[in-house]
N, C-alpha and C positions, 0 to 999 in steps of 0.2 A: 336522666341520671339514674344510675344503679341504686339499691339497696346500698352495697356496699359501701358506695361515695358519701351516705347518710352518715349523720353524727350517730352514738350509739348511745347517748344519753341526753337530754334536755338539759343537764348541766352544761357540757360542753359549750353550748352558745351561749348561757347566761351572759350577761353582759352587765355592769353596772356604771350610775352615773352618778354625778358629784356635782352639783351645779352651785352657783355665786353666792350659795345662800348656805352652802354644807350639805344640804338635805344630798342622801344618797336613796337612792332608786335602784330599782332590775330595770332590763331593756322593755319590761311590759308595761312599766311607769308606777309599780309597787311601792310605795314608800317600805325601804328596810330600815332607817334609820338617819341620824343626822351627825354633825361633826360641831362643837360647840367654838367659840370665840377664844376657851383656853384651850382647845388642840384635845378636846377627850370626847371623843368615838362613843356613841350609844346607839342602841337598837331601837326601833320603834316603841318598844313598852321603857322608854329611859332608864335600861338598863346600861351601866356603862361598863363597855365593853373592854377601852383601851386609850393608849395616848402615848400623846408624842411628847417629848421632853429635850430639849438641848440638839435634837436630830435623830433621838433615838426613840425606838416604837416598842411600847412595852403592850401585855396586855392588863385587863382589870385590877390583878393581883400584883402587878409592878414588877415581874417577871420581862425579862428582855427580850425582843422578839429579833429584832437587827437593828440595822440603821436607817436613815432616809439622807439621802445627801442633796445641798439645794438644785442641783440640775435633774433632780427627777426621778433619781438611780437608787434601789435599795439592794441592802444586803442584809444575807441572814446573818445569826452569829457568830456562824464561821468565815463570813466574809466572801461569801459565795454570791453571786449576782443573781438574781430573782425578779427585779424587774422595773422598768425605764417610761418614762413618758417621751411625747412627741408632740411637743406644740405647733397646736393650729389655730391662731388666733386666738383668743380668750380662753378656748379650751386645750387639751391638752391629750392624748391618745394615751391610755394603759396599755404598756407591749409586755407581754412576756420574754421568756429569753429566745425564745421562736421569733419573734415579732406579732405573734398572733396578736390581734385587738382584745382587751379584756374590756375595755367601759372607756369610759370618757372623764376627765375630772376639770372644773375650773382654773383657771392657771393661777387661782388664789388660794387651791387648796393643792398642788401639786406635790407635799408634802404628806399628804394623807393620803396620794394612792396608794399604796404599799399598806397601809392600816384598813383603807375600804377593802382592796383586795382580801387580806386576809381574815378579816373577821366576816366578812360576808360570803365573798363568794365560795370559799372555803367551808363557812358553815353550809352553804345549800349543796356544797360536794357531801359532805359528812350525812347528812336528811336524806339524799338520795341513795348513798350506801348504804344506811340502816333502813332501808324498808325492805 
C-alpha cells in the first residue's frame, strides 16, 4: 500500500463504541464517556455534555443540535441527513452518509448515536486541528 492510500490523520479512523451499559469508548478502548438512564450524554470527568429529549439532540446549553428518528436516522437542523445505523444483532453499525463505519452502538442506545457521534468524535476532530 502506497502513502497515498494512508489516512492523513489518526482521526480519520477514530471509531467509537457504545455498549449495553451506555459507556462509550474510542476503537483503543479509552473510556470517553457515558450516556445516563435519562438520555444525557457526559464525558468522562461528568461533565454533561448533551441530551436527548422527545427525539431531539440538544447540546449542554439546550441549544438544538437535530433530530434522532427511531430507525436510527439523524438530521441536522436543517433537515439534512448526517447519519444512520445498521443493525447487526444487538449491536448496531454508525454509517455516515458515505456508509463509512464510524463506531458501533448497542441497539438500546441507537438513539444516541448521533449524540456519541457528535460530541465525541467531533471533539477529537477539533484537539487534532488545534494543535
Amino acid at each position: 500500500m502506497g502513502v497515498l492510500a494512508q489516512p492523513s490523520s489518526k482521526t480519520e479512523q477514530r471509531l467509537i463504541h457504545i455498549n449495553g451499559k451506555g459507556e462509550v469508548s474510542d476503537d483503543r478502548g479509552t473510556k470517553l464517556g457515558y450516556i445516563s438512564k435519562e438520555d444525557i450524554v457526559f464525558n468522562n470527568q461528568g461533565q454533561k455534555l448533551g441530551f436527548i429529549k422527545n427525539g431531539k439532540v440538544y447540546d449542554a446549553e439546550g441549544n438544538s443540535l437535530g433530530k434522532a428518528k427511531k430507525d436510527g436516522r439523524y438530521y441536522n437542523n436543517d433537515g439534512v441527513f448526517i447519519l444512520s445505523t445498521k443493525t447487526m444483532g444487538d449491536k448496531c453499525e454508525i454509517l455516515d452518509l458515505e456508509g463509512h463505519k464510524k463506531g458501533t452502538v448497542h441497539k438500546n442506545y441507537k438513539l444516541h448515536a448521533c449524540a456519541a457521534h457528535c460530541f465525541f468524535l467531533e471533539q477529537e476532530m477539533k484537539k487534532e486541528e488545534d494543535k
